[in-house]
FIKE-600580 format. One line per 8 residues: number of its first residue (from 1); for each residue x, y, z of C-alpha. Coordinates in steps of 0.5 Angstrom, whole numbers. Layout:
NUM = X/Y/Z  ...
END
This chain:
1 = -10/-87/-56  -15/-88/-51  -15/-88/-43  -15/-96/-42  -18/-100/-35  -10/-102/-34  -9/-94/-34  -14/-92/-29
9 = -12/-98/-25  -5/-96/-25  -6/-88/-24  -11/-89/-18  -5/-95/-15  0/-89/-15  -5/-84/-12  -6/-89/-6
17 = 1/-90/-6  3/-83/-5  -4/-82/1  0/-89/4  6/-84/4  4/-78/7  -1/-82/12  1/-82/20
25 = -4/-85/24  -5/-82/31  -1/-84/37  -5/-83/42  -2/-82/49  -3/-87/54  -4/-87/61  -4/-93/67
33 = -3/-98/60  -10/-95/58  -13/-93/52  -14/-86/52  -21/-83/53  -25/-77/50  -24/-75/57  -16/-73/56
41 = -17/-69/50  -18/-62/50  -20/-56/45  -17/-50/43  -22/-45/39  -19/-38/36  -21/-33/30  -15/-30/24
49 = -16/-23/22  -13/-18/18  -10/-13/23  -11/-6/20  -17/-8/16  -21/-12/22  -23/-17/16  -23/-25/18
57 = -18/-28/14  -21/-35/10  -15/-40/9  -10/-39/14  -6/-46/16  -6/-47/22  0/-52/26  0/-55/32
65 = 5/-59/34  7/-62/42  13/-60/44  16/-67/49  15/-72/44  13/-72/36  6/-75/38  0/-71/38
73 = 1/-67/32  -5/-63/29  -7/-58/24  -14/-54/22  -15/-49/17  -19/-41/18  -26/-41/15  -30/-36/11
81 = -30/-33/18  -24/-33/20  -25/-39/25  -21/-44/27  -23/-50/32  -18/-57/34  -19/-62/39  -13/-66/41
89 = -10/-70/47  -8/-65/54  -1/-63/54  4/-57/52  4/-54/45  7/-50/40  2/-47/35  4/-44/28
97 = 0/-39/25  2/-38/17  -1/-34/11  2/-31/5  3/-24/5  3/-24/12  8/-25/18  8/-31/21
105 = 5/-32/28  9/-38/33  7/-39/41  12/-44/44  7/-45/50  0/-48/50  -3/-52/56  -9/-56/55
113 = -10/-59/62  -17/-62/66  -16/-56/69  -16/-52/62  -19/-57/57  -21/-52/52  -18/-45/51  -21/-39/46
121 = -15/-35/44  -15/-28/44  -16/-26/37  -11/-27/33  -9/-20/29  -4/-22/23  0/-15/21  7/-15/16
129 = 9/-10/21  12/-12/28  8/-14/34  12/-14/40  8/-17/46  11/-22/52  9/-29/50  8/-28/42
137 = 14/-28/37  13/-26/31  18/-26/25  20/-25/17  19/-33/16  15/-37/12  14/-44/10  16/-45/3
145 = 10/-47/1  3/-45/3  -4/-49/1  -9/-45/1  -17/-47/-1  -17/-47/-9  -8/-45/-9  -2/-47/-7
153 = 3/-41/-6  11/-41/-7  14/-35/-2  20/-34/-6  22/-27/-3  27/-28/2  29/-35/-3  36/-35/-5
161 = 37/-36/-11  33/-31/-14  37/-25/-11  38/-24/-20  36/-26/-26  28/-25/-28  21/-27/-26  23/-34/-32
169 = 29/-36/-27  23/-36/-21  18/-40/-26  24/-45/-27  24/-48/-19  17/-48/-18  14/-54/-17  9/-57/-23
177 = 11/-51/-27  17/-52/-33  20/-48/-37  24/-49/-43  30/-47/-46  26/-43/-51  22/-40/-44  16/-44/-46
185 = 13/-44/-40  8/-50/-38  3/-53/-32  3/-60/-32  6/-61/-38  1/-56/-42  3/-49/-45  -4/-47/-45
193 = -3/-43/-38  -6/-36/-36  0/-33/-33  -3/-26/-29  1/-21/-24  -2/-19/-18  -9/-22/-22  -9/-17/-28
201 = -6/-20/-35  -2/-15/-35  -1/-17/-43  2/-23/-41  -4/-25/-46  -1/-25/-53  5/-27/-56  10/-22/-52
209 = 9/-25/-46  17/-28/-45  19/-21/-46  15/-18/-40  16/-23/-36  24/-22/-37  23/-15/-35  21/-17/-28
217 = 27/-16/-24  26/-24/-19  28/-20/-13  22/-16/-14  18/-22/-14  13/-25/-7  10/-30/-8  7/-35/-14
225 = 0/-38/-13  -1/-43/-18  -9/-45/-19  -9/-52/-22  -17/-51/-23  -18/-45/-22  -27/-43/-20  -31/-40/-24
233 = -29/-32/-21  -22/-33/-24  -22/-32/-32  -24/-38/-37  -17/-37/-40  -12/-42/-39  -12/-50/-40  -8/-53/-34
241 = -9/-46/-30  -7/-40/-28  0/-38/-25  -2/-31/-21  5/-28/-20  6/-23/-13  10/-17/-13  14/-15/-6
249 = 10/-9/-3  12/-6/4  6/-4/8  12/-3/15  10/4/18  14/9/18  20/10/12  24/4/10
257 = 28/2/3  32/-3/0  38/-2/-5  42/-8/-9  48/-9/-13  50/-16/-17  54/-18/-23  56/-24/-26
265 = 59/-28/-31  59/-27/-38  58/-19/-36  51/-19/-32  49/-13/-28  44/-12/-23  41/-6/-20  35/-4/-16
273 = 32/1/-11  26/1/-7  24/6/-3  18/6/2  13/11/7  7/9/11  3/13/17  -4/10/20
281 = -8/12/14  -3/13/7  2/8/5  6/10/-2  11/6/-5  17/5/-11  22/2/-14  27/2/-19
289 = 31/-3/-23  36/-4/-28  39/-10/-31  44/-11/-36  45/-18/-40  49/-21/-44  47/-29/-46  51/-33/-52
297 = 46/-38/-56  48/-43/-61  44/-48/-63  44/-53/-70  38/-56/-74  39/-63/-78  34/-65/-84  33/-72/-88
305 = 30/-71/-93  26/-79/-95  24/-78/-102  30/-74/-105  36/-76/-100  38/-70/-99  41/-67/-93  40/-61/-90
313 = 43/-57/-83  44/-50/-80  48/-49/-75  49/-42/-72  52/-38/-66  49/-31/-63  51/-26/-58  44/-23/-54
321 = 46/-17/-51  40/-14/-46  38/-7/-42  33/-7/-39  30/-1/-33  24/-2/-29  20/3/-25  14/2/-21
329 = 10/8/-17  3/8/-13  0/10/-7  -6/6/-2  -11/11/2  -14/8/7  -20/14/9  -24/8/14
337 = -22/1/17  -26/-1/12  -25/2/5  -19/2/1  -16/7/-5  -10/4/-10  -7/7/-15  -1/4/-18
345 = 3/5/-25  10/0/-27  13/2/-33  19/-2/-36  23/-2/-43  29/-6/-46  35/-6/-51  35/-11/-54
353 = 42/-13/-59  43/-19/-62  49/-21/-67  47/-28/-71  53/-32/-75  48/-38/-78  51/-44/-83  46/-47/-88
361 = 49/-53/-92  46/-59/-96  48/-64/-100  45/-69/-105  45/-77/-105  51/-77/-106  54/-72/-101  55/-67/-106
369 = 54/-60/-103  49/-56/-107  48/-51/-103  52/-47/-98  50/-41/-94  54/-36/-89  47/-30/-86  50/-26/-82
377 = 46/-21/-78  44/-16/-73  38/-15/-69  36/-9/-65  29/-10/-61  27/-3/-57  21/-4/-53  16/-2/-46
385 = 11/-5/-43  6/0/-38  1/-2/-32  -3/2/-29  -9/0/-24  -13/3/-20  -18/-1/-15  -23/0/-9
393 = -24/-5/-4  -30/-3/2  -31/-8/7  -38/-8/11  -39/-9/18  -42/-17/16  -36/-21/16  -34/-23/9
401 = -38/-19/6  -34/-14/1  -35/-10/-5  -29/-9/-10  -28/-5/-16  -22/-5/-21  -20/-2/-28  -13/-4/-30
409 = -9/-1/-37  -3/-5/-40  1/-2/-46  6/-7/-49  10/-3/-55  16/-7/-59  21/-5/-65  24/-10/-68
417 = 30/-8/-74  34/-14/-78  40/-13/-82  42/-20/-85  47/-21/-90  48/-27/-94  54/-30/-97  54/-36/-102
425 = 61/-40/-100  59/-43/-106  59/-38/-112  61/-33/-108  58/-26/-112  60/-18/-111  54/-16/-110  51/-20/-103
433 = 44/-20/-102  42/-14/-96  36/-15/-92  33/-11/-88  26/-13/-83  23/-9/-79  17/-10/-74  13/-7/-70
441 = 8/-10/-66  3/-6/-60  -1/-9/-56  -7/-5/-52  -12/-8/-46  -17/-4/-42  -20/-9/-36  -26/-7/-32
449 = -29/-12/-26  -34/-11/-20  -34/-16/-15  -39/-17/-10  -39/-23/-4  -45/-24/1  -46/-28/7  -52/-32/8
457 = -56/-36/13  -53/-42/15  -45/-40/13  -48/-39/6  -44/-34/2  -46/-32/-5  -41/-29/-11  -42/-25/-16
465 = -39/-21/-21  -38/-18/-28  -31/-17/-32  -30/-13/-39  -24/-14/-43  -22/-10/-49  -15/-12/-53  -12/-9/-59
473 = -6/-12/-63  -3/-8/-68  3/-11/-71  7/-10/-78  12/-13/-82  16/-9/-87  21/-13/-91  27/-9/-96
481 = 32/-11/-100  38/-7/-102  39/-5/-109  45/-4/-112  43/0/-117  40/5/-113  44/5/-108  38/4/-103
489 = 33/0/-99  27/-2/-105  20/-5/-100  19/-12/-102  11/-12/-101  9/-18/-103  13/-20/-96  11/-15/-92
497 = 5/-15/-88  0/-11/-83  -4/-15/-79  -9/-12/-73  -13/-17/-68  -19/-14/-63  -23/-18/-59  -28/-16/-54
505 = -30/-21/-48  -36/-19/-43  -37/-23/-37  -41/-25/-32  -41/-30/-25  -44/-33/-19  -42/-37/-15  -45/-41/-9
513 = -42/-45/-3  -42/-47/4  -41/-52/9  -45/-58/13  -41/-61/18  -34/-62/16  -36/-62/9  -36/-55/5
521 = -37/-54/-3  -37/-49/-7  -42/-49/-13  -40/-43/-20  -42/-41/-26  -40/-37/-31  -41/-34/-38  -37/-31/-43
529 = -38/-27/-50  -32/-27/-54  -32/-23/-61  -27/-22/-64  -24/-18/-71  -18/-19/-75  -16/-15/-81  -9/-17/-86
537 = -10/-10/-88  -4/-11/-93  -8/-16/-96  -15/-12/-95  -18/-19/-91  -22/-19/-86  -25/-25/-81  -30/-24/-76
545 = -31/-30/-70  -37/-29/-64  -40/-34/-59  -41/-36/-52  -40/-41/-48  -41/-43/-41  -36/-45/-36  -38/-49/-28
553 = -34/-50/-23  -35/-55/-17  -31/-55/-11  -32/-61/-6  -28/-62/1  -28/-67/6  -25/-66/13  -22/-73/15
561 = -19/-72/21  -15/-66/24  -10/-64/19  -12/-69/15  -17/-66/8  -19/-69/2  -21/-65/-4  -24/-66/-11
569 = -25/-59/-17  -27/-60/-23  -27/-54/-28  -28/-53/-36  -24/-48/-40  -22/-45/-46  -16/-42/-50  -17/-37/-55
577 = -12/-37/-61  -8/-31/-60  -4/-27/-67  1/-31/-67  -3/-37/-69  -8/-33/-73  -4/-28/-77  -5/-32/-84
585 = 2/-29/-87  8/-33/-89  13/-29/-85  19/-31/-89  24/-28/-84  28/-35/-85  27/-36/-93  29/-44/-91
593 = 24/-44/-85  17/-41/-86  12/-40/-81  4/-38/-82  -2/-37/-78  -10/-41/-79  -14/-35/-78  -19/-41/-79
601 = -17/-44/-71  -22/-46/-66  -22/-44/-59  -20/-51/-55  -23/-53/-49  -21/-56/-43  -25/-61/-39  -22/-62/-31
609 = -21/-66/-26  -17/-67/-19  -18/-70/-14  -13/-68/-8  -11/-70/-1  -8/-65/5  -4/-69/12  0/-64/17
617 = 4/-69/20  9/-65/25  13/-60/20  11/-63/14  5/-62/9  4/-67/4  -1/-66/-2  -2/-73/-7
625 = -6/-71/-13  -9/-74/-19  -12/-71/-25  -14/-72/-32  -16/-66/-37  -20/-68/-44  -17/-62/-49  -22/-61/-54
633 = -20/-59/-62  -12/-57/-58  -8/-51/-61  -1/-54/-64  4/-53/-68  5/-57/-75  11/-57/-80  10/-59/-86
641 = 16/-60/-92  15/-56/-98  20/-58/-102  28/-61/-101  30/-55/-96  24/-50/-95  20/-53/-89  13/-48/-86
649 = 10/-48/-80  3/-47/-78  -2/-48/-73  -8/-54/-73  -14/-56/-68  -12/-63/-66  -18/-67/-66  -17/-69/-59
657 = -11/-69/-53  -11/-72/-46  -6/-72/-40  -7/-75/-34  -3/-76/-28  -1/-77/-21  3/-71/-17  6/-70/-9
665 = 8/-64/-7  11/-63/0  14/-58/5  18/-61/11  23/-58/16  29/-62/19  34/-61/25  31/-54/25
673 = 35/-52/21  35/-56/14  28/-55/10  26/-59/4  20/-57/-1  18/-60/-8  15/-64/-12  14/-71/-17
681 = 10/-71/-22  9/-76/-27  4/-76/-32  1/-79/-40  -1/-74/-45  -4/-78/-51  -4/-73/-57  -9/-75/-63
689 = -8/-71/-70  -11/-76/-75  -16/-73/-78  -10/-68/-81  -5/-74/-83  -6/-81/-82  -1/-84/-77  0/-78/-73
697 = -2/-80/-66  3/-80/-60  3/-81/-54  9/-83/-48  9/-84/-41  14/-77/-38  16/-75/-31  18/-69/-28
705 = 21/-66/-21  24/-62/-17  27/-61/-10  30/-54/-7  33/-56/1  35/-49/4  40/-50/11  43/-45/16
713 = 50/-46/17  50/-45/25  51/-37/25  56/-37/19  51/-37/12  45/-40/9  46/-45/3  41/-47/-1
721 = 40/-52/-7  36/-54/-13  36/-59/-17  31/-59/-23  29/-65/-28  24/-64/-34  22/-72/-37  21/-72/-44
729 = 15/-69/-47  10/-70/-53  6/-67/-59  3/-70/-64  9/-69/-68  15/-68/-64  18/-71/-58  22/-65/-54
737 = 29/-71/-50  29/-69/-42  32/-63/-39  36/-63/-32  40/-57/-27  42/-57/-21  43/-49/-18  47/-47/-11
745 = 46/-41/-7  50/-38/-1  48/-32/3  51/-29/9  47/-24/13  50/-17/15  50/-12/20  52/-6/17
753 = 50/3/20  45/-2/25  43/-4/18  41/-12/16  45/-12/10  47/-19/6  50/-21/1  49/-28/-3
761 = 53/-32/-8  49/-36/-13  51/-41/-19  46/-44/-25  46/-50/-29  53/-53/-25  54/-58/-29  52/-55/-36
769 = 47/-59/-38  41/-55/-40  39/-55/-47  33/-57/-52  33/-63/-56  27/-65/-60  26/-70/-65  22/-70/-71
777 = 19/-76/-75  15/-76/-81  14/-81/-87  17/-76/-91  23/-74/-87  26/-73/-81  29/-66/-76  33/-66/-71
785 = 34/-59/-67  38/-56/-61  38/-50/-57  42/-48/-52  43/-43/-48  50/-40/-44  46/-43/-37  52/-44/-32
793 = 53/-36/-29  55/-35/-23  52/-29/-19  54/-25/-14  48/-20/-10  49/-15/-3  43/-13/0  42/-7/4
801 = 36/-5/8  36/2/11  31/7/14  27/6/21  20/1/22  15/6/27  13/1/32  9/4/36
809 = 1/3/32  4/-5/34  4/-4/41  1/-6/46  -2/-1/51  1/-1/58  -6/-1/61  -9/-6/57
817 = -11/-11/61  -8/-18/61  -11/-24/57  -14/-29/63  -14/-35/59  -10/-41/63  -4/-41/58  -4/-33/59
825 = -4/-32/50  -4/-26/47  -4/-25/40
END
């Protein structure tokens, strides 16, 4: 369906709706009834480094707010060197300064005056370590949600409610981002996303990604930066955008660790320990964890056959039963200020045990039942995934200028083994038909990147950059039958099947940007070579894709006025179809519901655009949005009715997608003590597959938000509360009913051998309600299928954090000599 005048119209009224919402015109102080004059204000300058690197530091938000009255709030944001200037009316402030990975830096006392009408701040130093000075606190805390040019980031690390669980569990609270009961994650209402940790794929890029992702422990977890359009230095890979997640690491001096313990519901065990040493030049890490979960699943599929009327259901009930242990090493050398070595290794496994009770009945026209099945089952999936990483980072004397090397490994190795019995409650027979499935799948990456950056004249800075990326996926099927005259397991080989994928991705990037004014962009550009190879060995066929395209990037920010921004990106895309959706044999694990890949699919590409709006006002940072992506021959999935029972599911390239939308994200704190943050989105995805079948085009208006308020209860505990709604989302087929839940965490901290300890109590999914429900309707037919997984678990967590913090290399020096700014400010 095409975008109409009246859509457009409709999405840019929301826009300024939600940029009314968020604006607060300034209220100027008054003096003698007289509007005030440029002579009242003042200026306060000041620049934001890394305190054991010395490098400036771009992005840091920066937050004034006056300390008599609510007037006067103002805000700037660091640029490329680190530097940061506001103007604003003379009084006495309190200054914020707030960026992830760092700890926050807060002044409660800043006086512009006409004695002192302009300020230069003494070097602000951001450290995770503790700096102890007479006018400065700095402290753990910070905002929920940080914008940063180019990213939003989510600091989840000291969140409640992630204190068990798996990085899924984190994804599901993040704004814009949804997961469903299957654990298909989406940005925005699309799939297509990259998903990264710590910037590396780390295998997250094939179809293993959910079983990675559930052996990263939630409290192991930073942040999450979500990129929306991301430039031309982040891979092209990813329709909607990338999802960087950031694991904890410890950069405090001297010998420090942290253990946990928690059980839940329905036997749910948790376990973890991390350990830590660091002296002015080494720095080694590791932790180790162990989850023990187990999960009931149920769910039920309703068909209608048209051309027959017949009627067809399942229905079944399992038990997931999952062990998994993680541990992860490494050390950081820093031989200079200037130079930094890494080395990092994380190897996780899982157990996974599954027992699977599944009905299968149909009927006739005249509701006669012909067909009556009981298939039980057990499945056993054994599994690891390895990383390691080893980086260089060199620094110069110029600022922002730096050199980086990186070299990264992952290794994703699962066994999969099923044993189904299938009884006729019809015609029961002595004999009863054993199954047994076996399936191994391996996946290897090698990654090599080398980035430059180079200042130029006139606050120019030049990016450029190389990357090669070499993936391997073998994955086998073998499926045997047991014979009773033997007495054994007999292959079935025209089910079984071996299919190897490889591809190879070289590529190159520059990008361009500088600023004029209060306005700054940022020109890019990048190229990637793909060529890839896959072999059906079972089947001895071969296909072979090769092509090159080109990806730009545009960044335009306007600064309106003190804390107020606007920005608009644009970037193009791609998604290349990965084994799942190119393996061309019919996997019959399911005789009833078959499922084929298209070695024939094209890669999709994605044009698009945003255009934002950023407003401090007070405590509060408000960011409307509105975008609009263009999908080109999109990857979806297609059902098709074989006969009466027997459906195949395989993957198509839609001839066209669009979705656009309108989004406000917002942090805010509260009678100091409640803090708010979350997101609406709402948005159309229109969905064109007519070229396959006449008819088949779909589209519907949806919505999805999120709110997470965080309370401290005087001195007693923090509570925290989280409420989720996922709106009704379209494919060209299908349409996916609306999900949502409301989660709620308690957390008291504790005091134990001088030691901060807590223990934290959490409750998921309150009122039971998530569950997936898609609907079907085709001419011939119509499905109706839903999931649903035991969600409601209660959880209980104790922290202890033990060890000593060597503070003495953040010390001031008694013969320092004292800062001679008017507000006497050190940072």
């Amino acid at each position: 369906m095409l975008i109409t005048k009246k859509d457009i119209t409709k999405l840019f009224q929301i826009f300024l709706f939600l940029i009314l919402l968020s604006f607060q015109n300034k209220i100027y102080s008054q003096d003698n009834s007289t509007t005030q004059t440029s002579d009242s204000k003042g200026k306060i300058h000041g620049f934001v480094i890394d305190k054991d690197t010395k490098s400036p530091l771009e992005g840091v938000t920066i937050i004034l707010k006056k300390l008599d009255d609510s007037t006067g709030n103002s805000g700037a944001i660091t640029d490329v060197n680190g530097k940061f200037d506001i103007e604003t009316s003379f009084g006495t402030y309190k200054i914020t300064v707030d960026y992830t990975g760092y700890r926050s830096a807060v002044n409660n006392r800043i006086l512009l005056s006409k004695k002192a009408p302009e300020i230069t701040l003494d070097t602000i130093k951001l450290s995770s370590g503790t700096t102890t000075t007479e006018e400065i606190t700095v402290t753990d805390e910070k905002s929920m949600i940080q914008f940063t040019p180019g990213k939003k980031v989510i600091n989840v690390g000291k969140n409640d409610l992630y204190s068990s669980g798996s990085a899924i569990d984190v994804l599901k609270d993040i704004p814009s981002v949804t997961v469903d009961i299957d654990e298909n994650i989406s940005l925005r209402g699309s799939t297509g996303v990259k998903i990264l940790i710590d910037g590396r794929p780390s295998g997250l890029n094939t179809s293993s990604r959910t079983s990675i992702l559930e052996q990263i422990p939630a409290n192991t977890i930073e942040s999450i930066e979500l990129v929306t359009n991301p430039d031309a230095k982040y891979d092209a890979e990813g329709t909607s955008g990338v999802i960087n997640i950031i694991l904890k690491k410890n950069n405090d001096f001297g010998v420090n660790g942290t253990a946990t313990l928690g059980t839940g519901t329905d036997d749910k065990y948790t376990g973890g320990l991390s350990l830590n040493a660091k002296n002015g030049s080494l720095n080694i890490f590791g932790n180790y964890n162990y989850r023990l979960f187990n999960n009931p699943v149920s769910g039920s599929l309703e068909r209608i056959n048209f051309l027959d009327n017949t009627n067809f259901s399942q229905s079944s009930n399992a038990l997931n039963r999952l062990i998994n242990h993680s541990v992860k090493g490494g050390i950081d050398y820093y031989p200079d200020a200037k130079s930094t070595i890494g080395f990092s290794i994380n190897y996780s496994d899982k157990n996974r045990k599954r027992g699977d009770s599944q009905i299968t009945t149909e009927t006739d026209a005249l509701n006669n039942v012909t067909y009556n099945t009981l298939n039980s089952s057990e499945d056993n999936d054994i599994g690891y995934n390895l990383d390691a990483d080893l980086n260089y980072v060199k620094k110069f004397k110029t600022p922002k200028q730096q050199l980086s090397l990186d070299i990264g490994y992952s290794r994703f190795k699962e066994d999969n083994t099923q044993i189904s019995n299938i009884y006729d409650r019809i015609n029961p027979i002595s004999n009863i038909p054993i199954r047994n499935d076996l399936g191994k799948s391996i996946n290897n990456d090698l990654e090599i990147s080398l980035d430059y950056t180079q200042p130029l004249k006139n606050k120019l800075v030049l990016e450029a950059g190389f990357k090669a990326t070499i993936r391997n996926t073998d994955n086998t099927s073998t499926y045997r039958n047991f014979d009773y005259t033997t007495n054994s397991l007999v292959e079935d080989i025209l089910s079984s099947n071996s299919f190897n994928y490889k591809d190879f991705i070289n590529a190159v990037y520059a990008m361009y940007s500088g600023s004029i004014k209060d306005f700054s962009y940022s020109l890019g550009l990048r190229g990637e070579q793909t060529n890839s190879t896959g072999d059906l060995v079972s089947a001895n066929t071969q296909f072979t894709r090769n092509y090159f395209n080109i990806f730009p990037s545009i960044s335009l920010q306007q600064k309106l006025e003190l804390g107020k921004e606007m920005q608009f990106t644009y970037s193009r895309r791609i998604k290349r179809p990965d084994t799942e959706d190119l393996n061309p044999f019919i996997e019959r694990s399911d005789p009833l519901n078959l499922r084929q890949g298209n070695p024939y699919l094209n890669p999709m590409f994605i044009d698009s655009y945003e255009l934002s709006f950023i407003n401090y006002i007070d405590q509060t940072v408000l960011t409307p949005s509105i975008y609009f992506r263009q999908t080109h021959d999109e990857i979806t999935r297609f059902r098709t009715l074989l006969d009466s029972n027997v459906t195949l599911t395989s993957f198509i390239n839609n001839s066209s997608s669009k979705t656009y939308g309108a989004e406000l994200i917002f942090n805010t704190k509260l009678f100091n003590s409640l803090n708010l943050n979350g997101n609406i989105n709402y948005y159309r995805t229109d969905a064109d597959a007519s070229y396959i079948q006449a008819g088949l085009v779909n589209s519907a208006y949806s919505w999805a938000g999120r709110l997470l308020a965080g309370m401290n209860v005087s001195t007693l505990f923090n509570i925290q509360l989280s409420y989720n709604y996922n709106g009704r989302r379209v494919t060209s087929q299908a349409i996916t009913e609306p999900v949502q839940t409301v989660d709620i965490a308690l957390k008291k901290e504790l005091l134990i051998f001088n030691n901060s300890s807590s223990i934290s109590f959490k409750v998921s999914d309150i009122f039971d309600k998530q569950k997936n429900t898609s609907n079907l309707n085709e001419i011939t037919y119509t499905e109706n299928l839903t999931r649903r997984r035991n969600t409601r678990t209660a959880f209980l967590t104790f922290t202890y954090n033990f060890g000593r913090q060597d503070k003495k290399s953040d010390k001031k020096k008694s013969n320092e000599k004292p800062n001679d700014t008017p507000d006497d400010i050190g940072y």
